[in-house]
N, C-alpha and C positions, 0 to 999 in steps of 0.2 A: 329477197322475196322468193328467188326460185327456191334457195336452199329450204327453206321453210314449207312451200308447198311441197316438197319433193320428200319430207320429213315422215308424212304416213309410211306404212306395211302395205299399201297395197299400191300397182304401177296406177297415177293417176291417169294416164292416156293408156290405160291395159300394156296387155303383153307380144298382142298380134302386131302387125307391119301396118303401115299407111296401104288400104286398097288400090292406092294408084302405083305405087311403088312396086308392089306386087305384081302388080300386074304387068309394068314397063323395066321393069330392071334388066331384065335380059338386053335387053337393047347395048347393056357395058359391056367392055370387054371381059369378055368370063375369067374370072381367075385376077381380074385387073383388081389395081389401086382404088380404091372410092372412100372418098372425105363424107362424114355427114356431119353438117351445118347444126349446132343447136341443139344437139339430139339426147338432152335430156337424158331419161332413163334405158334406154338402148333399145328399143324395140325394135326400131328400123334397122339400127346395125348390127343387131343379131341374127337378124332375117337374112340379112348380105351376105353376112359369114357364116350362114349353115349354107349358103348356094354357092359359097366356094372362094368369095371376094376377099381382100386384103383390106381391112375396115378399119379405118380410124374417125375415131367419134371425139368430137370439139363439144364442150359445151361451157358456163360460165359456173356453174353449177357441181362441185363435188359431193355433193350431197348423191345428184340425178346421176351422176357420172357410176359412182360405187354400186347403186342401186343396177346399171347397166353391168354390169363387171360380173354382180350374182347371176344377174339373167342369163348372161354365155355361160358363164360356169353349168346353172341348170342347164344348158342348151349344149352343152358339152362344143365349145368355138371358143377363140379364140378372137377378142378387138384390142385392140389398141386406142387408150383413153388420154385425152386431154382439155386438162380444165384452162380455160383460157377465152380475154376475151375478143370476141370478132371484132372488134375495131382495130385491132392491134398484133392480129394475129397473122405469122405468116404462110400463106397457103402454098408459097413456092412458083415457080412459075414451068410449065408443060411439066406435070410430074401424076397429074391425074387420071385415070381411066375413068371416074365416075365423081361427081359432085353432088348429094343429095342435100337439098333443102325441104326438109316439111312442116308445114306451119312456124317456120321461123320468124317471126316477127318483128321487126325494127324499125326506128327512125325512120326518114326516109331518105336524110343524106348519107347517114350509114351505111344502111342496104343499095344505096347505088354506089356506093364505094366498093363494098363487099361482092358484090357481082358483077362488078367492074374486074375488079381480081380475081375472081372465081375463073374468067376465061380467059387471064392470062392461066391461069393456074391448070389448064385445062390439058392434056398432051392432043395431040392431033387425032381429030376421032373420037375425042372424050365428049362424055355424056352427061349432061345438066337437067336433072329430073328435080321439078320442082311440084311443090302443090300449099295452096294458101287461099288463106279467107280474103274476100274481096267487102268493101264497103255494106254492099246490100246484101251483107251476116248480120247486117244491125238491123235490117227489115224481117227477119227471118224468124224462127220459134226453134229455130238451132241454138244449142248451147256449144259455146266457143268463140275465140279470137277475141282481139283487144276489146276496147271499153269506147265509148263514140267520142271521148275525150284523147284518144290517140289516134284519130282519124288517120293520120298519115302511113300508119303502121300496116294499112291493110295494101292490097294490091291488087293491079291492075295488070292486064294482058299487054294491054296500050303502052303500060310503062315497064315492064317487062322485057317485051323489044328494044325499047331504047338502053333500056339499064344493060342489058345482053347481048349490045351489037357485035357482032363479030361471031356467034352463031348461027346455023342454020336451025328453025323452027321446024320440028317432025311432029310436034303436038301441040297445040296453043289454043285454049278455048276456056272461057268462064262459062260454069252450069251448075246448075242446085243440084245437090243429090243427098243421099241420107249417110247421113257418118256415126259411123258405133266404135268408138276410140275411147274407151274409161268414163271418168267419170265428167271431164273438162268435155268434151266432143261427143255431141250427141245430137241427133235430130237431124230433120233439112237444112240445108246449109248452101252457101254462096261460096266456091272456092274459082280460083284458076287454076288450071294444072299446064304445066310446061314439061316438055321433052324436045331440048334443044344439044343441037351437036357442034361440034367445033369441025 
């Protein structure tokens, strides 16, 4: 499916960074390690490594991946790509300064598995900047996030915390705002956004 969507000329989630992202990324260690989750065509981890970051971008998706690889190239940076899938993938354990999830979406035993590992994988002081659609995107006139037939896929704050114990919470709030992300992400929207520290 990804590869296929990801198959157009043009980036479907554009070319800027996630707004929250931007906005909270300073918060890693400058110059530090940061894994991103999922990351498609590289928008986010282009943004990391023009601000100086060691980026490596996971996704399942070679298609989205290559498409990311042009965009540093335009961007004159440098990431580090791999295609691989998050059930399976090893994140390594305290080797991270930063872990970014953006609208990553999964399972739900998956994703507690996965962020189960994310903070072993996390070095001390590492930073877990996350942001996603929560259920009431299905109530919204936003375009984006799963389909109401993968309920489980969206998320909660509530289970957030639990999926992430063993960090401390420096951001954690569900709120509508307007998202201008290509052509998939658009309108008011239901997201959580998380910025949790180990």
């Amino acid at each position: 499916m990804w590869d296929q969507r990801y198959q157009r000329s043009d980036y479907i989630y554009g070319t800027s960074a996630n707004d929250f992202l931007r906005a909270e990324s300073s918060a890693i260690l400058q110059r530090g390690k940061v894994l991103c989750l999922a990351e498609g065509e590289g928008r986010n981890a282009v943004y990391l490594a023009s601000q100086g970051y060691q980026v490596t971008a996971v996704d399942q998706s070679a298609v989205g991946l290559e498409k990311a690889q042009l965009l540093a190239k335009q961007h004159d940076v440098t990431i580090h790509t791999e295609v691989a899938d998050l059930a399976t993938y090893d994140l390594g354990e305290e080797c991270w300064d930063g872990i970014v999830s953006i609208f990553a979406h999964m399972p739900a035993p998956l994703r507690k598995d996965l962020h189960q590992r994310c903070v072993k994988a996390l070095k001390n002081t590492g930073v877990f900047l996350l942001e996603a659609f929560t259920k009431r995107q299905l109530e919204t006139e936003g375009r984006g996030g799963p389909p109401a037939e993968q309920l489980d896929f969206f998320m909660s704050l509530e289970h957030l915390k639990l999926e992430l114990a063993g960090l401390e919470f420096s951001i954690g709030r569900e709120l509508t705002r307007y998202i201008d992300e290509g052509h998939y992400h658009q309108g008011e929207s239901s997201v959580v956004q998380v910025l949790a520290i180990k």
